[in-house]
ZAMARGU-4260 file (C-alpha; in steps of 0.2 Angstrom, whole numbers, plus 5000, padded with zeros to 4 digits):
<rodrens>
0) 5515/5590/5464 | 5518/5577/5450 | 5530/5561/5451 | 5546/5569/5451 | 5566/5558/5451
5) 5579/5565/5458 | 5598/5560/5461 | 5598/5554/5445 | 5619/5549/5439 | 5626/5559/5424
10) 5624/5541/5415 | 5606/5541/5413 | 5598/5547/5397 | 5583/5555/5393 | 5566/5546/5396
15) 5555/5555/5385 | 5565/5554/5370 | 5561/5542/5357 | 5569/5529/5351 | 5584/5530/5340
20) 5587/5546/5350 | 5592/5532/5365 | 5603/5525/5354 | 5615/5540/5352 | 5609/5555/5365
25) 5614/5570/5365 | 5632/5575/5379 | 5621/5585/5387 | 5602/5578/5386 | 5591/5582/5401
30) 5572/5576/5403 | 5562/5590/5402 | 5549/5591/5415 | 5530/5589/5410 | 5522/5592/5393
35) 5523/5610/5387 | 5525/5618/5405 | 5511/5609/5411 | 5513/5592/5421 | 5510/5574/5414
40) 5494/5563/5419 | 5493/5545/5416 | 5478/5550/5402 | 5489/5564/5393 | 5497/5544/5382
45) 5492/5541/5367 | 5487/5521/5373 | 5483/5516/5354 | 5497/5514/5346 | 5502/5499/5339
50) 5509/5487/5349 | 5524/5482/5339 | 5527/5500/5338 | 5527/5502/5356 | 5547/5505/5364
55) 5552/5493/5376 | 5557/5498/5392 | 5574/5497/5392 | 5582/5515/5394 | 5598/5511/5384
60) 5612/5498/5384 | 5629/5496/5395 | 5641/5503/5384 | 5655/5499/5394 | 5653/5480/5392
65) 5648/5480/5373 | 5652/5464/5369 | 5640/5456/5380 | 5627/5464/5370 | 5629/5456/5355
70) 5614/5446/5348 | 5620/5428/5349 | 5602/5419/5347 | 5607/5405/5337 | 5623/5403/5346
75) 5613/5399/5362 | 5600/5388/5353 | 5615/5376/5346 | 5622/5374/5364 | 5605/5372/5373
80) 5600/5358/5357 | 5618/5349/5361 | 5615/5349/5383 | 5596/5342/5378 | 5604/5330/5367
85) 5617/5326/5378 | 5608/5323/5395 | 5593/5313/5385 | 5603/5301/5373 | 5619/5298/5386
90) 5618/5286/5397 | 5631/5297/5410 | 5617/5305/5420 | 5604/5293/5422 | 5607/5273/5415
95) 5590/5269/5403 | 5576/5263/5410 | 5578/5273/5426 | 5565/5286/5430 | 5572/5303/5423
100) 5553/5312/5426 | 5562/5323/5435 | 5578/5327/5426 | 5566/5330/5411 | 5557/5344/5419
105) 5570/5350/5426 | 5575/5352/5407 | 5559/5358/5402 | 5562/5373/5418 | 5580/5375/5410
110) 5571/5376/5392 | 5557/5389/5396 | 5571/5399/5403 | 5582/5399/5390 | 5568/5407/5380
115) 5562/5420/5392 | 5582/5425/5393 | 5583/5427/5373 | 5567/5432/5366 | 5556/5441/5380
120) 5554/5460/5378 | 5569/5470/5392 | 5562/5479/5406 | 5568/5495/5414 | 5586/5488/5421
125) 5601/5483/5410 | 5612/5478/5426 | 5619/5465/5428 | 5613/5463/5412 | 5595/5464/5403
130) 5593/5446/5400 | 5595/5442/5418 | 5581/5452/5420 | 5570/5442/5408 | 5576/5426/5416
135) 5567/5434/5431 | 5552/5434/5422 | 5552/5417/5417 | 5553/5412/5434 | 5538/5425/5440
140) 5529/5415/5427 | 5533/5398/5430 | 5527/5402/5449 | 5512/5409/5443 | 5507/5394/5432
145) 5512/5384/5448 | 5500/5393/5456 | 5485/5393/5445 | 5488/5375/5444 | 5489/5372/5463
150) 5471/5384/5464 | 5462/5371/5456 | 5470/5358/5469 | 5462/5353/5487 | 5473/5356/5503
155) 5476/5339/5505 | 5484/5334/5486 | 5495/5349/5488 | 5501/5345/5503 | 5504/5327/5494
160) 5513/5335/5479 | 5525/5346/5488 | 5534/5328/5494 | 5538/5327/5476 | 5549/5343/5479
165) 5556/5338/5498 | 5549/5320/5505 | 5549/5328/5522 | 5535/5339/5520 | 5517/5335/5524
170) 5519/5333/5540 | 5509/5344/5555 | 5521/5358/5561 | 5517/5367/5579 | 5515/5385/5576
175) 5526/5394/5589 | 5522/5408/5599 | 5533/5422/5602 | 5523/5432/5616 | 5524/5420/5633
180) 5535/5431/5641 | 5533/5448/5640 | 5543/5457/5654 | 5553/5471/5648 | 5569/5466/5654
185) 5587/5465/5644 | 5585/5443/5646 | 5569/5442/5639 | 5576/5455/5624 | 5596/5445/5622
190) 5583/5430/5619 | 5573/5436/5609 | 5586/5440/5594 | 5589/5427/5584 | 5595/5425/5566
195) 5578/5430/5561 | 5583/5447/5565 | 5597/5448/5553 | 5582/5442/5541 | 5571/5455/5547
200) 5583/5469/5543 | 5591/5462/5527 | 5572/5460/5521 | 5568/5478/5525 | 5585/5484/5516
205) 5577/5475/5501 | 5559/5484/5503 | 5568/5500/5503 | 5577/5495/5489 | 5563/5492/5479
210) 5552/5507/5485 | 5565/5520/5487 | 5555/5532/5498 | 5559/5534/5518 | 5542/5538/5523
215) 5533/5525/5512 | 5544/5511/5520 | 5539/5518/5539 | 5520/5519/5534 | 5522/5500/5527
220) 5532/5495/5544 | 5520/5501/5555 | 5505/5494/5545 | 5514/5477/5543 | 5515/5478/5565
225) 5496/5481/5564 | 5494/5469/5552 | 5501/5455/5566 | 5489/5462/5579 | 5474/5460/5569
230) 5478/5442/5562 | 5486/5433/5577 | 5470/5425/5581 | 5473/5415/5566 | 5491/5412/5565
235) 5501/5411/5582 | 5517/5416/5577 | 5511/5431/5572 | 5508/5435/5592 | 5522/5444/5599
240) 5526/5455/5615 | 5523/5474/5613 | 5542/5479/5613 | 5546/5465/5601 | 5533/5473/5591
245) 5539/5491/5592 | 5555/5489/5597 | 5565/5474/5590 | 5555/5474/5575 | 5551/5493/5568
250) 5564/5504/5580 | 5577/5492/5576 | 5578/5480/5562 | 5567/5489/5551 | 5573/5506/5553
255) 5592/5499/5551 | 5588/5489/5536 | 5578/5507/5529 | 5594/5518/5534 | 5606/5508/5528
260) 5600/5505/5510 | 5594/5524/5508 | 5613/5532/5510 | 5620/5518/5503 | 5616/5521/5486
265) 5623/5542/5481 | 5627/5548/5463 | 5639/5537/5453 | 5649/5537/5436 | 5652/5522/5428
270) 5666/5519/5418 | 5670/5506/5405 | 5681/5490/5407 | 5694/5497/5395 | 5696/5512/5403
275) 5703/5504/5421 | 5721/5499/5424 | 5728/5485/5437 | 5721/5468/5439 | 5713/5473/5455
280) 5703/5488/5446 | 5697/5475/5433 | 5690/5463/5446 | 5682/5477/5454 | 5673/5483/5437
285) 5666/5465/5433 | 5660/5463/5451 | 5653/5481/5451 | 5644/5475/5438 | 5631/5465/5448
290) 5628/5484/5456 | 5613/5496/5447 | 5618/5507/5431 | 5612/5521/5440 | 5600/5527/5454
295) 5584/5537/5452 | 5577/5540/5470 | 5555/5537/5470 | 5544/5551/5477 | 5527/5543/5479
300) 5519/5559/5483 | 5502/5553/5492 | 5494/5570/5496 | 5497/5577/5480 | 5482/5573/5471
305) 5469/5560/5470 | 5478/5549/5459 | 5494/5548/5467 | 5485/5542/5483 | 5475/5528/5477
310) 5493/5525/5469 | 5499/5523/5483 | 5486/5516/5495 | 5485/5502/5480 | 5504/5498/5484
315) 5505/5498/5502 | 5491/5484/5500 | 5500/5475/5487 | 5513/5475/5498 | 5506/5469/5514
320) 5498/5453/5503 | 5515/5449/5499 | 5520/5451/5515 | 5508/5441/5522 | 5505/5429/5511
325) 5520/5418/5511 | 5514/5415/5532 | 5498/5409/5528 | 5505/5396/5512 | 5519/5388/5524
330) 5505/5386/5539 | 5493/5377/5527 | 5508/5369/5517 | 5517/5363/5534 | 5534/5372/5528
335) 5548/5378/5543 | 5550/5397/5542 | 5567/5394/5535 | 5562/5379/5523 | 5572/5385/5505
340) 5555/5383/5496 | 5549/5400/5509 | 5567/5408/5507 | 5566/5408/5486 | 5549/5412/5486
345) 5555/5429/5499 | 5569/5430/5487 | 5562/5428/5471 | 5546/5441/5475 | 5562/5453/5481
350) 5570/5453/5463 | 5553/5453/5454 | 5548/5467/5462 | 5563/5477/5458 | 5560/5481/5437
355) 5541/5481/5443 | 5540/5494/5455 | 5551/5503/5442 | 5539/5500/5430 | 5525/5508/5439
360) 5533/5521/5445 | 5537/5526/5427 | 5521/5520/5421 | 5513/5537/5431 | 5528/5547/5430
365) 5533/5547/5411 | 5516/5540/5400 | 5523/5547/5386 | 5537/5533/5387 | 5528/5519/5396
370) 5512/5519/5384 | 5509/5502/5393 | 5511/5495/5411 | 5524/5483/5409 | 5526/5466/5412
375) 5536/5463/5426 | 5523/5474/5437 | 5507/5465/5428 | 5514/5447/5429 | 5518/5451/5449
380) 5503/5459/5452 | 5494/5443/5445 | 5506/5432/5457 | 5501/5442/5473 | 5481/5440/5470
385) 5483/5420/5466 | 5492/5418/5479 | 5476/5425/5490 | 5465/5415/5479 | 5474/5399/5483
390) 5475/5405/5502 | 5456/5410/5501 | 5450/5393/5496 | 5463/5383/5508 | 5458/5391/5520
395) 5438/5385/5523 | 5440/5374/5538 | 5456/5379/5544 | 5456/5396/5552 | 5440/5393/5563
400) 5442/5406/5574 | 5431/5420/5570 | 5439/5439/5570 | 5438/5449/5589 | 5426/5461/5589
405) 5440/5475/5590 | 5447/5469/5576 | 5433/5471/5566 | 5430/5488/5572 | 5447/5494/5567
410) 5448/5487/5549 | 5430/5498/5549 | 5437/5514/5555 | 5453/5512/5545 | 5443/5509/5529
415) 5431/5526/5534 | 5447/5535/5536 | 5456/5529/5519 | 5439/5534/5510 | 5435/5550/5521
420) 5453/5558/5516 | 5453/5560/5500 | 5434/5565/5501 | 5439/5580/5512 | 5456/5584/5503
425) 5452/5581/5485 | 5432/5581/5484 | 5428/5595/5495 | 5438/5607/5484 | 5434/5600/5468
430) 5414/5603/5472 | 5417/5619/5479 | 5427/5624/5463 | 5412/5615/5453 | 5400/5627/5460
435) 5408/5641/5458 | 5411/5639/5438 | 5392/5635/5439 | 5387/5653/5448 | 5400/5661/5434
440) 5390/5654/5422 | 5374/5658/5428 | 5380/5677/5430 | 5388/5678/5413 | 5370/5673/5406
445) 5359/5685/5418 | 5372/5698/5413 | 5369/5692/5393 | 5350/5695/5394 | 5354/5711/5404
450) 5361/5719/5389 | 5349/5712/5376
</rodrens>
């Protein structure tokens, strides 16, 4: 069964039409599924094309709010020029003479941003507004260039460098257990919710939000759980007790967060600022305007064929790094869990993964659209394996414990059992169906001699 979207809002347009059909579609345009009544793979694109003919990914602009879609480049570019000027040749924000290193990169941030918000190609949302979108960007790329930069860096000169951020870092931080008392009883349980809790389920309301699939997110809940198990050796706070594994954690905070966002999000019409009455109406347009455009619910069909499960297996890894990574970096960086350099790295992989799941997940779906994987889901992907990168080469010296012996022997079986499925389900038939156009063959060529 191929990609399919459904509980798509009457707003949407048609994803395989071409360009200046998105401009002005049709009342009553519908996608069309597959290619000529067959379904679409991922090779059926035609991938050389020229790039500057290539359509972005932006599925149509917010007609409701025109005005804010007006190119105003060289508006922009006068006001930014008149702040630079402004803070750099005044003396009201700093006297002369002072150190302004960091104002001025702070301004060059501000600077880069400006750019990715006015020139950088749209991705797959246009709420609240396609420029927000490319600021997002910018900032996935300014992380990934602090990255690379900090992988050519020892542990101990980062450490030094992030006191330029906050003068209270580098400074040894004990890592805190969670598993000293384990009794299953309702004081251990009231003690053990906390405000992270609240995090833990809000979190998981923003994983479904981004992967829009009930069963995906209880596979990645459960895997995150054995996740902990198998790497509490190296980090302690990764050890809990078996109900706050099970319980608090999957039972509770992740299945709330998982409900919550998978019926709250149903089959909208938008309508235009113009077209509401009363001051209250108005303020509830411009602030509905921070909500999605429309919603198109993601079937990551795992069993359906090969492709679609290394699809998905690919994620569900891609995922678990992201979710574990930001543990290791604030152990080996000495960062508190609710240090704001952890909560806007959480919260700035949450909104980067939003356009770039989309982008995949239409990259698969629709080729004929998305003749390119797009740039949100590259750039991110990129962040996520430096992030390892820098964690793998930190880590020499630091993690000294080596793995148990049962841990060991369930990342072999579970790696058997990711390789031995989709030999038995997809391999086994295809052999099978091998051989036999190989025996049909060989009978239509004893048959042909036959009758000579």
């Amino acid at each position: 069964m191929a990609y399919e979207a459904e509980n798509v809002s009457p707003t949407s347009q048609a994803e395989e039409s071409d360009p200046d059909a998105l401009l002005s579609p049709p009342p009553d345009a519908r996608p069309e599924p597959g290619l000529n009544g067959k379904p679409v793979r991922w090779y059926d694109a035609d991938r050389t094309e020229s790039y500057t003919r290539i359509a972005p990914f932006q599925e149509g602009h917010d007609t409701s709010v025109e005005f804010f879609y007006k190119p105003i480049t060289l508006t922009a570019l006068g006001f930014g020029l008149a702040a630079l000027s402004y803070v750099a040749m005044t003396q009201d924000v700093l006297e002369e003479g002072r150190d302004k290193r960091r104002v001025g990169a702070y301004a060059a941030v501000v600077s880069f941003l400006m750019f990715s918000m006015i020139q950088f190609r749209d991705g797959p949302f246009i709420r609240p507004h396609p420029a927000f979108w490319r600021a997002i960007l910018g900032i996935n790329l300014l992380y990934e260039l602090a990255l690379v930069f900090l992988l050519f860096q020892d542990l101990n000169s980062a450490r030094r460098m992030m006191t330029l951020l906050d003068p209270s870092l580098n400074r040894p931080l004990p890592e805190k257990s969670y598993a000293e008392n384990c009794e299953l009883t309702p004081h251990n349980i009231w003690d053990a919710i906390d405000i992270f809790c609240l995090a833990h389920a809000l979190g998981w309301f923003g994983k479904a939000m981004i992967l829009r699939d009930y069963w995906f997110c209880w596979i990645l809940s459960i895997a995150f759980e054995f996740a902990e198990y198998s790497l509490q050796h190296q980090l302690a706070n990764f050890a809990e007790c078996w109900w706050d594994h099970w319980i608090l954690d999957v039972l509770v905070c992740n299945w709330l967060g998982t409900y919550l966002e998978i019926h709250a999000f149903q089959p909208y019409e938008w309508r235009g600022l113009r077209q509401t009455r009363g001051l209250r109406s108005k303020a509830r347009r411009v602030l509905s305007q921070f909500s999605p455009h429309d919603w198109t619910a993601f079937k990551w069909e795992g069993t359906a064929s090969f492709l679609h499960y290394l699809i998905v297996v690919l994620l569900l890894a891609v995922f678990l790094a992201a979710e574990l990574n930001p543990f290791y970096l604030k152990s080996l960086l000495w960062m508190e869990p609710d240090h704001p350099i952890v909560i806007l790295r959480l919260a700035g992989v949450f909104l980067c993964a939003l356009p770039a799941v989309r982008e995949l997940y239409l990259y698969i779906n629709n080729p004929r659209k998305a003749k390119r994987m797009g740039q949100h889901v590259w750039l991110l992907l990129a962040t996520i394996l430096t992030e390892l990168m820098v964690i793998t080469k930190w880590s020499k010296g630091q993690f000294t414990e080596p793995f148990p012996l049962y841990v060991r022997w369930a990342w072999m079986i579970g790696g058997i059992l990711l390789v031995l499925y989709p030999a038995i389900r997809f391999g086994l038939p295809s052999v099978r169906k091998y051989v036999g156009k190989q025996k049909q063959k060989r009978r239509g060529k004893g048959k042909g001699k036959k009758a000579q």
